[in-house]
C-alpha positions in Angstrom: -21.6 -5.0 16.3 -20.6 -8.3 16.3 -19.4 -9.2 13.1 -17.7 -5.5 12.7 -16.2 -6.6 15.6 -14.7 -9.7 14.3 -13.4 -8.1 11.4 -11.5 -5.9 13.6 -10.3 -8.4 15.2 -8.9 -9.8 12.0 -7.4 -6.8 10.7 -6.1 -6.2 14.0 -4.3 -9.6 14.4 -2.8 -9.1 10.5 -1.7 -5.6 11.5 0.2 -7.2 15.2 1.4 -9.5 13.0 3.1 -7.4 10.9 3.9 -4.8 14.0 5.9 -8.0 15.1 8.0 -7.9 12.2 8.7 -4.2 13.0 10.0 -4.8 16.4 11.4 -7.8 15.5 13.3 -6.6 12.7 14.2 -3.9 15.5 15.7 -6.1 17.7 17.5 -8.2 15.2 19.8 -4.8 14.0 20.4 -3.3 17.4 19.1 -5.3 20.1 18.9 -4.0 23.7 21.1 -1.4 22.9 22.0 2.5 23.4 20.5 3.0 19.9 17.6 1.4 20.2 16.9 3.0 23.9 17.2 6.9 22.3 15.0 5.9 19.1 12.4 4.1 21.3 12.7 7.5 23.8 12.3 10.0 20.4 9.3 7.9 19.6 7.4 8.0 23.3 8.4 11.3 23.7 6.2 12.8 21.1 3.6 10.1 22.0 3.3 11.2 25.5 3.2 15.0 24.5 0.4 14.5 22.2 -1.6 12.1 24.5 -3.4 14.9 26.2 -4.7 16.1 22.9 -5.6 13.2 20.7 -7.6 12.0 24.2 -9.5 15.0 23.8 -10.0 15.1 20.3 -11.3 10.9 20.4 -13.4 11.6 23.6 -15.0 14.7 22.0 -15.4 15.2 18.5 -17.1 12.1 18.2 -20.0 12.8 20.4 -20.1 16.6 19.0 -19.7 15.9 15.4 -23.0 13.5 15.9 -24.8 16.3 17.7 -24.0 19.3 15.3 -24.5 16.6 12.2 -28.0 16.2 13.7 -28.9 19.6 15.0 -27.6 21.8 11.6 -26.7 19.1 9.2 -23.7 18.3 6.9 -22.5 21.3 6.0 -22.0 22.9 9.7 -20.4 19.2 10.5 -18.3 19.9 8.3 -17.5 23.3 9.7 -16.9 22.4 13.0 -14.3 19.7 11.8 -12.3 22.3 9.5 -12.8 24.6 12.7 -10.9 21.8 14.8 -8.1 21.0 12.4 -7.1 25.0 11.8 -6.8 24.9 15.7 -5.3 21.8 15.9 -2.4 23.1 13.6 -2.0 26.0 15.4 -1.4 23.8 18.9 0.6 21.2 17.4 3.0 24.2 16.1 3.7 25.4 19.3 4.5 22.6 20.1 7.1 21.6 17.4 8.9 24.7 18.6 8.9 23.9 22.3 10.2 20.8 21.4 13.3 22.3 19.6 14.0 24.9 22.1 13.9 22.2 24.5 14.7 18.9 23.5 17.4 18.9 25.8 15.5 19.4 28.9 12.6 16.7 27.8 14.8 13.9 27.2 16.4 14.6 30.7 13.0 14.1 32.0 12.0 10.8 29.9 15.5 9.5 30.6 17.3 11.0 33.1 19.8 8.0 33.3 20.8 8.9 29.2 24.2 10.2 29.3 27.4 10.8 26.6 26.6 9.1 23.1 23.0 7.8 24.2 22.1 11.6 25.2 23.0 12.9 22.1 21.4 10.4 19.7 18.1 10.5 21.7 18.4 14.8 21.3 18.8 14.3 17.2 16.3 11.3 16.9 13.9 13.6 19.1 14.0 17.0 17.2 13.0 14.8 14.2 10.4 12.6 15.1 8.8 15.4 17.1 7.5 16.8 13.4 5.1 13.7 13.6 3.0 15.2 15.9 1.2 17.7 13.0 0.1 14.3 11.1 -0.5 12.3 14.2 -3.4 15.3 15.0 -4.8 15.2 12.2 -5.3 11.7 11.6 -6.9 11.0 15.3 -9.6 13.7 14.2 -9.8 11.9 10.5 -10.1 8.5 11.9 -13.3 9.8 14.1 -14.9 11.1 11.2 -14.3 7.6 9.6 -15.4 6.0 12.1 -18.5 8.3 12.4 -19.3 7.0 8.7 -19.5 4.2 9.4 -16.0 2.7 8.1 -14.2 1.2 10.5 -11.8 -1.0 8.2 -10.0 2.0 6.8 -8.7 3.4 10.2 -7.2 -0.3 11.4 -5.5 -0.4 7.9 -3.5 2.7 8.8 -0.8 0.3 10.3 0.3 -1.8 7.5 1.6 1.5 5.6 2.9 2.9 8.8 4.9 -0.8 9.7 6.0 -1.3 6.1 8.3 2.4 6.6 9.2 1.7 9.6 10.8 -1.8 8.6 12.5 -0.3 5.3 14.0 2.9 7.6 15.5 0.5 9.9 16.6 -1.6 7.6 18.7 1.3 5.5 19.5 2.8 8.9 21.9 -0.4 9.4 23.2 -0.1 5.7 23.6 4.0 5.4 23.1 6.5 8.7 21.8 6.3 11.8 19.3 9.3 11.6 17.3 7.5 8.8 15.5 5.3 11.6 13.8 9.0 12.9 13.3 10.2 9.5 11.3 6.7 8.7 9.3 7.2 12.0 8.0 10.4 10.6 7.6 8.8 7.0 5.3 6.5 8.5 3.3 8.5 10.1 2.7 10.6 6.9 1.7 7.3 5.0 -1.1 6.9 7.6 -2.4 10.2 6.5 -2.2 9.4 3.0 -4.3 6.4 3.2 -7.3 7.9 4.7 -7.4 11.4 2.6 -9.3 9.4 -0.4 -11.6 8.0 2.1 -12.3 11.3 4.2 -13.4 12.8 0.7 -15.6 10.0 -0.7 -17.9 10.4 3.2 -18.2 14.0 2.0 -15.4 15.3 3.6 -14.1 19.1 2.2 -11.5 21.0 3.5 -12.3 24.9 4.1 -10.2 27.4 6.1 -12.1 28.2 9.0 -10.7 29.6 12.5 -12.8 30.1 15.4 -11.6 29.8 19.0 -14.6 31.1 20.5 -16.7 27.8 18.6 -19.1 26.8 21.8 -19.1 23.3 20.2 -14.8 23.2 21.0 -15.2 24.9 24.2 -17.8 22.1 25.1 -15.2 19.3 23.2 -12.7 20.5 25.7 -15.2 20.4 28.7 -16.3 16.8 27.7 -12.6 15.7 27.5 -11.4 16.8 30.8 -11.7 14.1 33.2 -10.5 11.9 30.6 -7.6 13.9 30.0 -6.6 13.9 33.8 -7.1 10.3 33.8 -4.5 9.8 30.9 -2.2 12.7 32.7 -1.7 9.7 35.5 -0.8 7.2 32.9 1.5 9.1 31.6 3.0 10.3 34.5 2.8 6.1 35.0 4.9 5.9 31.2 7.4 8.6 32.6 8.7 6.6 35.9 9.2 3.9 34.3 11.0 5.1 31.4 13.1 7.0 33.6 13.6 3.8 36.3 14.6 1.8 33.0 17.0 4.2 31.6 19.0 3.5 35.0 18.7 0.1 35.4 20.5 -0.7 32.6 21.5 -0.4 28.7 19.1 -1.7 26.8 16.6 -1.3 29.6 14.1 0.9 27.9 14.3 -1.2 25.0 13.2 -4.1 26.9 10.5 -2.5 28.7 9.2 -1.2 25.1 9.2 -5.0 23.9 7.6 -5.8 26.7 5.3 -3.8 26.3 4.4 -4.5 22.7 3.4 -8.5 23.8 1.0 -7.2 26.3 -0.1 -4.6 23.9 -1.1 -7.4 21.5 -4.1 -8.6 23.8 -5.2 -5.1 24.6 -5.4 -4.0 20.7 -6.6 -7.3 19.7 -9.4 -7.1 22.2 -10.1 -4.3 24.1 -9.0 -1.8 21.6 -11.2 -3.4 18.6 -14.2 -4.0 20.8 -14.3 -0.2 22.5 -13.5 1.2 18.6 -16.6 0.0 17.5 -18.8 0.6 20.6 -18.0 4.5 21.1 -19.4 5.6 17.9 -22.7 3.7 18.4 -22.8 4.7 21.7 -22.3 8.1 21.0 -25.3 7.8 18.7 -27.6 6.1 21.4 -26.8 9.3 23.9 -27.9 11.9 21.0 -30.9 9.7 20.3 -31.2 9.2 23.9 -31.7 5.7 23.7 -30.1 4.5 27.4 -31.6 1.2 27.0 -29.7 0.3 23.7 -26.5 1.8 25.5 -26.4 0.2 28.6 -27.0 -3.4 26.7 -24.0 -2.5 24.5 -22.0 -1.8 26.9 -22.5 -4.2 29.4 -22.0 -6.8 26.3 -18.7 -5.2 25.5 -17.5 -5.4 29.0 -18.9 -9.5 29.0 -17.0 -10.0 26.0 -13.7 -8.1 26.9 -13.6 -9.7 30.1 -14.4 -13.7 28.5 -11.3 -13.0 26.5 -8.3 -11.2 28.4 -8.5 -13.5 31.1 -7.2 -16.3 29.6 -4.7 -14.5 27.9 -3.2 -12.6 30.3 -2.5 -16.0 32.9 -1.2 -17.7 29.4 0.9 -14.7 28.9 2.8 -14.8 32.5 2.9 -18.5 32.4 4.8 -18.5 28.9 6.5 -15.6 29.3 10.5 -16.4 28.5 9.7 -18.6 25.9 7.4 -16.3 24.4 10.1 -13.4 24.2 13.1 -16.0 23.2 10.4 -17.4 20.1 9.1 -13.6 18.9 13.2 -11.7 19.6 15.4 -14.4 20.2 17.7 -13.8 17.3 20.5 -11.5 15.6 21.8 -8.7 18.1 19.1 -9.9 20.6 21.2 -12.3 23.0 20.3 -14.1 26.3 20.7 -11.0 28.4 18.0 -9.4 26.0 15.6 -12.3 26.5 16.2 -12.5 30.0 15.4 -9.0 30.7 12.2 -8.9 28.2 11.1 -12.0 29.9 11.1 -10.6 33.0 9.2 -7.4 32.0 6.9 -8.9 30.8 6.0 -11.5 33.7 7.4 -8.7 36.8 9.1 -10.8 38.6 12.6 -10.7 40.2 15.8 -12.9 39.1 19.4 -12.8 39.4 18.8 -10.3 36.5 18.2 -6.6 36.7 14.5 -5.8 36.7 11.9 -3.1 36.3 
């Protein structure tokens, strides 16, 4: 586990690295600014919708695929995962049409403090980058089976095609129209995709249509997934507020939250993501092998680990806060107001400044 780990952890700090560049190169074209609050809103917004789902699917086809793998072999594996994309699709197309019908009415309740020309762009940004969500299912389930396999490297990798679009789209965006930074959003998210279809097929992956709602191993996937999904309904709800709070604090306000947000997000997917991405599929693997003593060593290790780690990161990260923000943004459209409401995100503390 532990040198998987640490090559994770590689991969990861390449891929924040170049994540860095995306909202850096962000910031430097629009800054804390109405356009960069509705983009930032269109790309939550879709995030938050599919949250629900993608927790179920990485909560329980994991544990399932394992236990129908073992029970009935590759082939019925196989099945069940064709079974669960089929469904997927249908879900996630319901879904695209809500979101047109009502894209109005959502972004009210992300950002109830948009109004006029912010409003508007956050309405066409989010009927387009709300297409993501058919690719975002898919690859959540594809990753799993990765991940399942054995290959871990292939799902951190899906970043660096994912950053390099988003970059180039806001980079025309500034030169040509404004639109292009949604239309890259969901570019990027297709480039993910792309990347792991060779891979899916060399672990013995095949696609077949098959559609079956009455499956007892998705009934049971659903089951498994439930308090997990409740948990992640409160976070959300969490995400909403303070979406909503920033989006009438200020302009700019949403963007700065989102920066914010991406620092701490750093230590989290440099440590806590890496270290639980490796441990679920092994432990998953212990339960269907009931092997309790292997699991409860692994995870008490992981937890050790996590905990040696964030510490020290998390005091560094509040101490150094502003100067942290004014080193990583501090340039182009991103002035001293910018900084100083980033900075204070990021440490939650009050100023003179407004705050969230």
């Amino acid at each position: 586990m532990k040198k998987t780990a640490i090559l994770l952890m590689i991969i990861t700090i390449v891929s924040k690295i170049v994540g860095f560049a995306r909202d850096v190169t962000l910031s430097y074209f629009y800054g804390t600014s109405n356009i960069s609050d509705a983009y930032l809103i269109s790309q939550i917004i879709p995030m938050v919708i599919f949250s629900f789902i993608g927790t179920a699917i990485t909560t329980g086809y994991i544990p399932l695929f394992n236990e129908v793998e073992q029970k009935y072999g590759e082939k019925e594996s196989n099945r069940f995962t064709n079974n669960l994309v089929n469904l997927l699709m249908i879900l996630c197309t319901i879904i695209v049409i809500l979101g047109f019908l009502f894209t109005e009415q959502i972004v009210k309740v992300f950002a109830s403090g948009f109004a006029g020309e912010t409003f508007a762009l956050a309405v066409q940004f989010t009927k387009i980058s709300i297409l993501a969500i058919y690719f975002t299912g898919v690859l959540s389930i594809f990753s799993g089976f990765l991940r399942i396999k054995g290959n871990y490297v292939i799902p951190e990798l899906v970043g660096f095609p994912m950053n390099f679009f988003i970059i180039l789209s806001i980079f025309l965006s500034s030169k040509t129209n404004i639109l292009v930074l949604a239309i890259g959003s969901v570019v990027a998210t297709i480039s993910q995709l792309v990347l792991l279809i060779p891979f899916i097929h060399k672990e013995g992956y095949r696609y077949n249509f098959v559609l079956d709602i009455k499956d007892k191993y998705i009934k049971r996937m659903l089951y498994l997934a439930l308090p997990v999904v409740v948990g992640v309904s409160v976070n959300q709800i969490n995400t909403l507020v303070d979406k909503t709070i920033a989006s009438r604090v200020s302009v700019g306000g949403i963007s700065a939250l989102n920066y914010s947000f991406r620092l701490i997000g750093f230590v989290q997917g440099l440590f806590v993501t890496t270290i639980s991405t490796v441990m679920y599929p092994m432990i998953s693997k212990m339960v269907a092998e009931d092997n309790r003593e292997g699991m409860k060593e692994s995870v008490s290790e992981a937890i050790n680990s996590i905990s040696i780690l964030v510490i020290p990161c998390t005091v560094g990260a509040m101490i150094f806060a502003e100067p942290v923000v004014k080193l990583l943004f501090g340039r182009g459209a991103f002035d001293a107001e910018a900084i100083s409401l980033t900075s204070n995100a990021l440490f939650c503390k009050r100023k003179t400044q407004p705050t969230f």
